[in-house]
BAGU-115113 format. One record per residue: residue in three letters; x, y, z of N, C-alpha, C, CB in turn. Coordinates in steps of 0.2 Angstrom, whole numbers, padded with zeros to 4 digits, always signed. Glycine has a CB too. Example, Ala and Ser with C-alpha at 12.3 -4.5 7.8 and 13.67 -1.06 7.14 Angstrom:
# BAGU-115113
Ala+0066-0028+0039+0062-0022+0039+0066-0016+0039+0057-0022+0045 Ser+0064-0011+0035+0068-0005+0036+0064+0000+0039+0070-0003+0029 
# end
This chain:
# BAGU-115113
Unk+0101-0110-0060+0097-0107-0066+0098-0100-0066+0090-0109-0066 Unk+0100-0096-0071+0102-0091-0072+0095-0089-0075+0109-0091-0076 Unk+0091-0081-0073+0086-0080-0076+0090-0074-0080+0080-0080-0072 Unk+0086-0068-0087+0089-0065-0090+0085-0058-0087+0090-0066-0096 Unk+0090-0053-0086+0087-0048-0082+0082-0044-0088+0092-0044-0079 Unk+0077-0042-0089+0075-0037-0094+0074-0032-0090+0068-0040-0098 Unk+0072-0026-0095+0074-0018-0097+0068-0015-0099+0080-0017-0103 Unk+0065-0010-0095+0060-0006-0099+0065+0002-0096+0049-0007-0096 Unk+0067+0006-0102+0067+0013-0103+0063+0017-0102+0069+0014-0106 Unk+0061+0019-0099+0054+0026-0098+0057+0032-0100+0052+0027-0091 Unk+0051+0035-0106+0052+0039-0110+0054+0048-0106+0045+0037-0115 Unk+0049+0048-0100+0049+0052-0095+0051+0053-0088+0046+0053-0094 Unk+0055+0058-0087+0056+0058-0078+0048+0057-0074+0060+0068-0074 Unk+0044+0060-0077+0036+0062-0071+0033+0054-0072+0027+0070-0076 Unk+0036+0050-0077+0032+0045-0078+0035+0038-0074+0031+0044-0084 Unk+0041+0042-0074+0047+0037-0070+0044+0039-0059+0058+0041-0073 Unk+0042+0043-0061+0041+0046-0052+0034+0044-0051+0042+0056-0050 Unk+0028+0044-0055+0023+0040-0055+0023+0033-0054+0021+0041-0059 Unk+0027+0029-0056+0029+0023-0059+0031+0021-0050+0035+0023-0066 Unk+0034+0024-0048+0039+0023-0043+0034+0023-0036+0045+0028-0042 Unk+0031+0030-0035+0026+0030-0030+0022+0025-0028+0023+0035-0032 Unk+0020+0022-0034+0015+0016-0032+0015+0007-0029+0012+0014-0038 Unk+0023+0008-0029+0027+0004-0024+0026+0005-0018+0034+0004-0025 Unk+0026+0000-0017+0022-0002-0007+0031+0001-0004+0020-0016-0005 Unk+0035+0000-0008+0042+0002-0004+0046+0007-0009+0046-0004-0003 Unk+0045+0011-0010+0048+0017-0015+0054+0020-0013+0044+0023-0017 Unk+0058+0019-0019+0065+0022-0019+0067+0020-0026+0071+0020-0012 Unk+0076+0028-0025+0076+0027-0033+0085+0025-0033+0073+0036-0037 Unk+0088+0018-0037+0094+0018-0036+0098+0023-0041+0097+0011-0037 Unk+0103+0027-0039+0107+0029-0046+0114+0027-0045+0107+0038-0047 Unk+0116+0028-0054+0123+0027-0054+0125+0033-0060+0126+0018-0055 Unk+0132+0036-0060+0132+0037-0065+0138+0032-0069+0132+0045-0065 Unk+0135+0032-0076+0137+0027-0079+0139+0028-0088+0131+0023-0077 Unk+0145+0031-0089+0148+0032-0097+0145+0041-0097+0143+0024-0106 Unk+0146+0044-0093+0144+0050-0093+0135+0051-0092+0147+0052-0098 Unk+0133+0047-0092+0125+0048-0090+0123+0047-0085+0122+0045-0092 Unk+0117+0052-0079+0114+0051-0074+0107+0046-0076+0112+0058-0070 Unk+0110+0039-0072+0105+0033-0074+0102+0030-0067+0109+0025-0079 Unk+0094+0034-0067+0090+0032-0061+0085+0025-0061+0085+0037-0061 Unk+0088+0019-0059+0083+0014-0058+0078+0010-0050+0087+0010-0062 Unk+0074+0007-0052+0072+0002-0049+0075-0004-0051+0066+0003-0048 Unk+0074-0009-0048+0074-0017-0047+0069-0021-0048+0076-0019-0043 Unk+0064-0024-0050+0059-0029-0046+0061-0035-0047+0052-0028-0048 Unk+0059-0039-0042+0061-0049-0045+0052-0047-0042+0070-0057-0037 Unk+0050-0052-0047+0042-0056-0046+0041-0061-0050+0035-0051-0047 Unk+0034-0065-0050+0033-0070-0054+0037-0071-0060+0026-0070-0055 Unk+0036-0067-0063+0038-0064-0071+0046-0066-0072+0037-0055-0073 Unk+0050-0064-0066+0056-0065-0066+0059-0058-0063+0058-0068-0073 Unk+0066-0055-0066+0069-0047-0064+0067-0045-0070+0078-0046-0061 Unk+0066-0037-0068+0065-0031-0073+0069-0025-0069+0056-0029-0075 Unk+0071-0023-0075+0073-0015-0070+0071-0009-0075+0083-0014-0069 Unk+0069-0005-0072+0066+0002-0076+0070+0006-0073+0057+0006-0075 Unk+0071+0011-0079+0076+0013-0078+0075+0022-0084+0082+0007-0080 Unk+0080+0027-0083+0077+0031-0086+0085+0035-0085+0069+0034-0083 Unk+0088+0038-0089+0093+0044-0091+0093+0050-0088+0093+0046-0098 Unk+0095+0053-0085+0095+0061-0085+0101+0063-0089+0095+0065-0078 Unk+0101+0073-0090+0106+0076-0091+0109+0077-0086+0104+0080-0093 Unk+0105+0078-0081+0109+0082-0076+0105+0077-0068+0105+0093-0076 Unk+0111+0078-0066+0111+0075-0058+0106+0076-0053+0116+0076-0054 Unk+0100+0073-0049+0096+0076-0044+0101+0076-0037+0089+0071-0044 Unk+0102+0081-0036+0106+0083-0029+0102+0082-0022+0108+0089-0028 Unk+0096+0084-0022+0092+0083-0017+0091+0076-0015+0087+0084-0018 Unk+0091+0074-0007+0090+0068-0006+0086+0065-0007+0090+0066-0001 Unk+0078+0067-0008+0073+0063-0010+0068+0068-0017+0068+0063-0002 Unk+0066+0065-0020+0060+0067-0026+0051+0066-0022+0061+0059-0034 Unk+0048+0071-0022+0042+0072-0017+0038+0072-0023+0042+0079-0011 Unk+0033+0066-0021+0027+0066-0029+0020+0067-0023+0027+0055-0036 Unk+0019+0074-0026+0012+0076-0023+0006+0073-0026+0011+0084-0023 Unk+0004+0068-0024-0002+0063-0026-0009+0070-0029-0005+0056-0017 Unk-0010+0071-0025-0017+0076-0026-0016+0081-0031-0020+0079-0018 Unk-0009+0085-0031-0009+0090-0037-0004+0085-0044-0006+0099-0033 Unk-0002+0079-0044+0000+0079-0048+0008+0081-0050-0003+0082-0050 Unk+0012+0083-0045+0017+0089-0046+0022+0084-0042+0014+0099-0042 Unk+0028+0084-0043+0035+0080-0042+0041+0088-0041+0037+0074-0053 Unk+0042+0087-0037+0046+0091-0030+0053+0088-0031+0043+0089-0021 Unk+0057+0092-0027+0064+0091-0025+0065+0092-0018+0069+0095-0028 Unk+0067+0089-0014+0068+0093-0005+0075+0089-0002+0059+0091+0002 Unk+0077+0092+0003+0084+0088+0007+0080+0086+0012+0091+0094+0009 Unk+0076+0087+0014+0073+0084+0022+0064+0084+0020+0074+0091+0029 Unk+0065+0076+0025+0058+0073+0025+0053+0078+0030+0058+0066+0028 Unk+0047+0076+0028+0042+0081+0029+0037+0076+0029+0041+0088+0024 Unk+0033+0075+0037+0025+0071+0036+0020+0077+0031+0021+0070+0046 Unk+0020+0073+0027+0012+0075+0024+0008+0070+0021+0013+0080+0018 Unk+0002+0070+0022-0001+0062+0019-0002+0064+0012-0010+0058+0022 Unk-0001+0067+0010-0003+0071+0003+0002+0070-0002-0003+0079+0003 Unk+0008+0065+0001+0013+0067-0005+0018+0060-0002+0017+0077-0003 Unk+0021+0060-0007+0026+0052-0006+0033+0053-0007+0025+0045-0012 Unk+0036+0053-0003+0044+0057-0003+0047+0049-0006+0048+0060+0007 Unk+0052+0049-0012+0055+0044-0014+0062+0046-0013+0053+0041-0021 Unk+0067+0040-0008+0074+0042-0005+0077+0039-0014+0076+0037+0003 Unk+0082+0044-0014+0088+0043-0020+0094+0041-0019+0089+0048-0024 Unk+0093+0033-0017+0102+0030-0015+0107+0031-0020+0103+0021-0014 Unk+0111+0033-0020+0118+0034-0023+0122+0026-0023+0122+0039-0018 Unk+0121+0024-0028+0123+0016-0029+0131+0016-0031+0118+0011-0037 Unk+0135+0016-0028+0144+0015-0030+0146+0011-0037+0148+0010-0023 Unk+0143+0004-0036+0143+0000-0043+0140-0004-0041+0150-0002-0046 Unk+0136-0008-0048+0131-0013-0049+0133-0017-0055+0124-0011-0049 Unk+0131-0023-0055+0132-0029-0057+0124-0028-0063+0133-0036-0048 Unk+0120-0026-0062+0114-0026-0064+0113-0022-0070+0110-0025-0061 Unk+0118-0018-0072+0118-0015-0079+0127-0018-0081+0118-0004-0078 Unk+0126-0026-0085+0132-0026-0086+0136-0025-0093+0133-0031-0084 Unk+0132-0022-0095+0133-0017-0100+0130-0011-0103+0135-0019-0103 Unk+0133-0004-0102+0129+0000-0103+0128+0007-0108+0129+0001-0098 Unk+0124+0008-0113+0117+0004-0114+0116-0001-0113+0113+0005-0119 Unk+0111-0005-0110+0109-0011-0110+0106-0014-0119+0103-0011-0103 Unk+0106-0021-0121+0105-0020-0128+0100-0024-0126+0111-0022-0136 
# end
């Protein structure tokens, strides 16, 4: 049984890094794709697979996106840092995926 994958686009990066933090396991896949930096998650659950997903202009170079829970405020850093204050989300560099099989997705 073949289920169909669905798609929510998020209008924002800050809402995409909020979104993400609240995962018990946070991280962000990228690929780039028809000239666009395209940042997603995955989830399979009850409902079935979704992937959120969001566009940049421009490429995040840093290894991880650091969302400081207490001030609100979404970071860039190359190295992890204990802080309880803050949720470092690793950005895997995805080579090619089968999950955007075509892209824009319609």
């Amino acid at each position: 049984m073949t289920q169909q994958l669905n798609y929510a686009k998020l209008k924002n990066f800050d809402d995409f890094i909020r979104f993400i933090a609240m995962s018990p396991t946070p991280f962000i896949q990228y690929i780039e794709m028809k000239g666009k930096h395209v940042y997603f998650i995955h989830i399979i659950g009850a409902g079935g697979k979704m992937v959120y997903y969001i566009e940049q202009d421009n490429k995040i170079e840093e290894k991880y996106v650091v969302y400081q829970r207490f001030k609100d405020q979404i970071k860039f850093r190359n190295t992890f840092e204990a802080d309880g204050q803050s949720t470092y989300i690793p950005v895997f560099e995805i080579d090619q995926t089968n999950i955007f099989p075509e892209y824009p997705p319609k």
